[in-house]
C-alpha positions as CSV (number, residue, x, y, z in Angstrom):
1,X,153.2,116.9,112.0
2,X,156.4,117.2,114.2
3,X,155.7,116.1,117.9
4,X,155.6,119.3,119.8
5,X,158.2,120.5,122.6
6,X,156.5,119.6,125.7
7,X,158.5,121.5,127.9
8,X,156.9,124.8,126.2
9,X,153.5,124.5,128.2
10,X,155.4,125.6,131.2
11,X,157.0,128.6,129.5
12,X,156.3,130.8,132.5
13,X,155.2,130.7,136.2
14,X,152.2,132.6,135.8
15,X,149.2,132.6,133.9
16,X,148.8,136.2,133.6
17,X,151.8,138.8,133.7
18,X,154.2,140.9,131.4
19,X,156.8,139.9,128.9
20,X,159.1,143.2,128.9
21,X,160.5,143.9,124.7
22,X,163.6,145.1,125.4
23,X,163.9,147.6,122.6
24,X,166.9,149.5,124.1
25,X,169.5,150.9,122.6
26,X,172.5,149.1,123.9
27,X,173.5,146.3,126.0
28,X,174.2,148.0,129.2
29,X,171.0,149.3,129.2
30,X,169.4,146.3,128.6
31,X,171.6,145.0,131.6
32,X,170.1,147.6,133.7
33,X,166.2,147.3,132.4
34,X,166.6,143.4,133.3
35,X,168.7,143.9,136.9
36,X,165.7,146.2,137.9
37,X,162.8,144.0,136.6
38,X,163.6,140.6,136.9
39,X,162.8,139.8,140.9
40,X,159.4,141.6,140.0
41,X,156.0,139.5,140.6
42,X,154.4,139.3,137.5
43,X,156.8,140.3,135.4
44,X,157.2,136.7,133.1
45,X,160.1,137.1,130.5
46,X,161.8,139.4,128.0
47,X,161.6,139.5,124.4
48,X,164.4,140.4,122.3
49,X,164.3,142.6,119.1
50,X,166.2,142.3,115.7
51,X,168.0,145.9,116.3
52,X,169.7,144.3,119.7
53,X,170.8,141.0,118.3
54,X,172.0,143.0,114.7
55,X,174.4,144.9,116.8
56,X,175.1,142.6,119.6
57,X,174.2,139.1,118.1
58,X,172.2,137.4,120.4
59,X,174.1,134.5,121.6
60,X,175.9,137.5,123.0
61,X,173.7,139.1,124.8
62,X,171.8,135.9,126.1
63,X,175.8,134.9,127.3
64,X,176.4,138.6,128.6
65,X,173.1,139.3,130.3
66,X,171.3,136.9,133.5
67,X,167.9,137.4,132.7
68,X,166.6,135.1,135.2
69,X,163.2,134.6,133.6
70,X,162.4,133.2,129.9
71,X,163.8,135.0,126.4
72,X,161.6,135.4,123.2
73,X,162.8,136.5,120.0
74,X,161.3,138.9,117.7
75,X,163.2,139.0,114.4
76,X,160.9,141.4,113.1
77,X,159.1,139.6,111.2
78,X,160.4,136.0,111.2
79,X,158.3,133.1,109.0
80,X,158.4,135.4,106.3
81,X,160.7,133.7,104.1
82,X,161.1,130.9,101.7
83,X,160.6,127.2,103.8
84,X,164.2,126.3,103.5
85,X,165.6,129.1,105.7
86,X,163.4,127.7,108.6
87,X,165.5,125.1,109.7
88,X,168.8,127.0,109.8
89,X,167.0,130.2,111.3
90,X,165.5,127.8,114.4
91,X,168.7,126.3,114.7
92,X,170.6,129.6,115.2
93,X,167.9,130.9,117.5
94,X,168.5,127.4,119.4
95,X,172.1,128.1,119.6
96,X,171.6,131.8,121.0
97,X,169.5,130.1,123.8
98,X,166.3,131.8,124.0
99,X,163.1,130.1,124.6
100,X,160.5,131.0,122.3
101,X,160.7,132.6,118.7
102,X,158.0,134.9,117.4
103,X,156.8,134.6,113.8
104,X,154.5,136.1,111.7
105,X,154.2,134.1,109.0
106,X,153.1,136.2,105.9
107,X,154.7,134.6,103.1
108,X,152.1,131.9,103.1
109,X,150.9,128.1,104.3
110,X,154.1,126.4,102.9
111,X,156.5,128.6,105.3
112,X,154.6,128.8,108.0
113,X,154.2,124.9,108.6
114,X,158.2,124.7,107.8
115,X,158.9,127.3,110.5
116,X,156.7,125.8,113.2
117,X,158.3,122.7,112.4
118,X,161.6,124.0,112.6
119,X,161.1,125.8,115.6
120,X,159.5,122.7,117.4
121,X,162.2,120.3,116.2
122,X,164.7,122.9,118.3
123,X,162.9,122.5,120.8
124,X,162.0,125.8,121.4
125,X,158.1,127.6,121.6
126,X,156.9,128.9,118.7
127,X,154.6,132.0,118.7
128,X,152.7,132.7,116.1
129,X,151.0,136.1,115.1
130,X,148.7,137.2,112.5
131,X,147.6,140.7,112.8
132,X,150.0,143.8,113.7
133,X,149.2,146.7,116.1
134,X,149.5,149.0,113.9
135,X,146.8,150.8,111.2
136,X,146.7,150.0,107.2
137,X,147.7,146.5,108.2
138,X,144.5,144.9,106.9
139,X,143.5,145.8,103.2
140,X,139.5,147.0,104.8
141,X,142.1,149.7,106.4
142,X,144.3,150.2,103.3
143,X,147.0,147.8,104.6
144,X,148.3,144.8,101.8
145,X,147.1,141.8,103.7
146,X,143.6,139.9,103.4
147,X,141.0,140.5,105.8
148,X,141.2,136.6,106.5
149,X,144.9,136.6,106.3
150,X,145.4,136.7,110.3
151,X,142.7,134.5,110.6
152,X,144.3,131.5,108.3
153,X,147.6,131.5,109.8
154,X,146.0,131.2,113.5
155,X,144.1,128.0,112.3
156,X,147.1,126.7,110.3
157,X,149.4,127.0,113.9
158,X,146.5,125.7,115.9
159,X,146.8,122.6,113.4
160,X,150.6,122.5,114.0
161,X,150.3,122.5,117.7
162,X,151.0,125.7,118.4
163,X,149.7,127.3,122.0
164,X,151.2,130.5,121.7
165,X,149.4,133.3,119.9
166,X,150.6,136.5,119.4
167,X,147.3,139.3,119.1
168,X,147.1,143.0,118.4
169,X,146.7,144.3,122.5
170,X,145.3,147.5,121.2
171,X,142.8,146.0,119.2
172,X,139.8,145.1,121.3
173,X,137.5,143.8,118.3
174,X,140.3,142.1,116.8
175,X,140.7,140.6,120.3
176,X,137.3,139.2,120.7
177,X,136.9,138.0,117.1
178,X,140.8,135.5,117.4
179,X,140.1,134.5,121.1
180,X,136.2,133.0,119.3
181,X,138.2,131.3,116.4
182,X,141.0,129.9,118.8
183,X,139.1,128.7,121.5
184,X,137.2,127.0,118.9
185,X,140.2,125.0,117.6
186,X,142.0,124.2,120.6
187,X,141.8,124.1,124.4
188,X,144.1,126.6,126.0
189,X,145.6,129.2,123.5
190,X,147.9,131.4,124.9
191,X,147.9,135.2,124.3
192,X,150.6,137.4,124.2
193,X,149.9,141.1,123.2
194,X,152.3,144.1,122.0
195,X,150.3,147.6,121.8
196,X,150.2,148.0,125.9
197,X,150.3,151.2,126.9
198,X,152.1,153.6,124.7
199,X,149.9,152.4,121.6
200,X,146.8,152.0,123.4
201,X,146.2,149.0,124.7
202,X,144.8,148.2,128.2
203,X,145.5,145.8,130.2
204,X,142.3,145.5,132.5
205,X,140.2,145.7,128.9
206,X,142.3,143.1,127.2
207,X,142.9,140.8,129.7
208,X,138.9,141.0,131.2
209,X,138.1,140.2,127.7
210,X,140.3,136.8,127.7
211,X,139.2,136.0,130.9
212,X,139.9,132.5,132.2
213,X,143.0,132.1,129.8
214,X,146.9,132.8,129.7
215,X,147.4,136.0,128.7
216,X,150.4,138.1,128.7
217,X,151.1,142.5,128.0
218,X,154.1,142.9,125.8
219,X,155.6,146.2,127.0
220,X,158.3,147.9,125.9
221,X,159.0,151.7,126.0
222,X,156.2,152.1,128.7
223,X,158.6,150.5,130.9
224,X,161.7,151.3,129.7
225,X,161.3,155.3,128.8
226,X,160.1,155.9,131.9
227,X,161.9,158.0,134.7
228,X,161.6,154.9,137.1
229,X,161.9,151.7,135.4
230,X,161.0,149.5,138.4
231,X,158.3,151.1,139.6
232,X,156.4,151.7,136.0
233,X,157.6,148.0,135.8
234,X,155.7,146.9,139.0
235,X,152.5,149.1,138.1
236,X,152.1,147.1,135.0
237,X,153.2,143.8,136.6
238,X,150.0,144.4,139.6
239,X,147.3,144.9,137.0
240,X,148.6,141.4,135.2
241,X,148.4,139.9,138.6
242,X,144.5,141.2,139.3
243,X,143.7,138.5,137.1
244,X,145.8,135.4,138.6
């Protein structure tokens, strides 16, 4: 197994607060979202979409925009291809200078362990996810992926050293059944959960259910949609912090 980066354990400040996905349509207003969130308590880091860094590239943007706080990427869906790619897509990712990469790691074991690798010999923080927010995602809801499917690639990243786990926020069952199986492999997972707030996820419900552990709301258009981005921001940001 490679040795894991073990600067990521201090990823961010806080043990509770929100990662803003910055799914805007162009850099200026990414600019803006960030200049009006960053000084925020509770607000932790910024994760960075596919659509931004197609048009942009994201060495741009992370050169053109001072985000202050940690960057995750979301290539939407990364780990999903063969094991060779893994090395030169962690390497690009290093380049760009985020901090952590989100995959979801559905094209099986083999991939998975070469982009956690990858991503660990970068030294960057791998986060791994299993199931998505949305319905028919699972096939007992119609979707193409094994019931277990989520379930494997948590224990495989737990075996790879992994800390980071990305879960379905809007899910609460799905919540309760990966926070049993992770705590059961390792000592301190680390949540991070999309589906807060316009896909209905709670933060007070989902957070109150991982109680006593790192957890972090992914919110995106929540935030940026709405008529005052700082103060949406800063709503969200205080319910993270009831739980510090």
């Amino acid at each position: 197994m490679i040795k894991p980066y073990i600067a990521y354990i201090f990823m961010f400040e806080k043990e509770h607060g929100i990662i803003v996905a910055c799914d805007v349509d162009d850099i200026e207003k990414l600019r803006e979202l960030v200049e009006k969130t960053y000084s925020i308590e509770g607000i932790v880091g910024y994760k960075i979409g596919a659509n931004l860094a197609l048009q942009y590239g994201l060495k741009n943007i992370m050169d053109e925009v001072d985000f202050q706080l940690p960057v995750i990427y979301d290539h939407q869906k990364a780990g999903t291809d063969i094991p060779y790619i893994a090395e030169k897509f962690a390497k690009s990712c290093k380049i760009s200078g985020v901090d952590g990469v989100i995959i979801f790691p559905q094209a099986g074991p083999v991939s998975e362990e070469a982009f956690i690798d990858a991503i660990f010999s970068n030294e960057l923080i791998p986060m791994v996810g299993g199931e998505m927010t949305h319905p028919s995602y699972l096939a007992e809801d119609g979707g193409f992926l094994k019931d277990d499917a989520p379930s494997i690639i948590y224990e495989i990243a737990c075996k790879k050293g992994v800390e980071y786990f990305i879960v379905p926020g809007n899910k609460e069952e799905a919540i309760k059944k990966y926070h049993i199986l992770l705590t059961s492999l390792i000592n301190e997972p680390k949540y991070c959960m999309p589906g807060i707030g316009r896909q209905g996820g709670e933060i007070r419900k989902t957070f109150a259910i991982l109680r006593g552990y790192p957890s972090y709301a992914i919110v995106g258009s929540s935030i940026y949609k709405s008529e005052d981005i700082e103060k949406r921001a800063r709503e969200f940001a205080m319910e993270a912090m009831e739980f510090e």
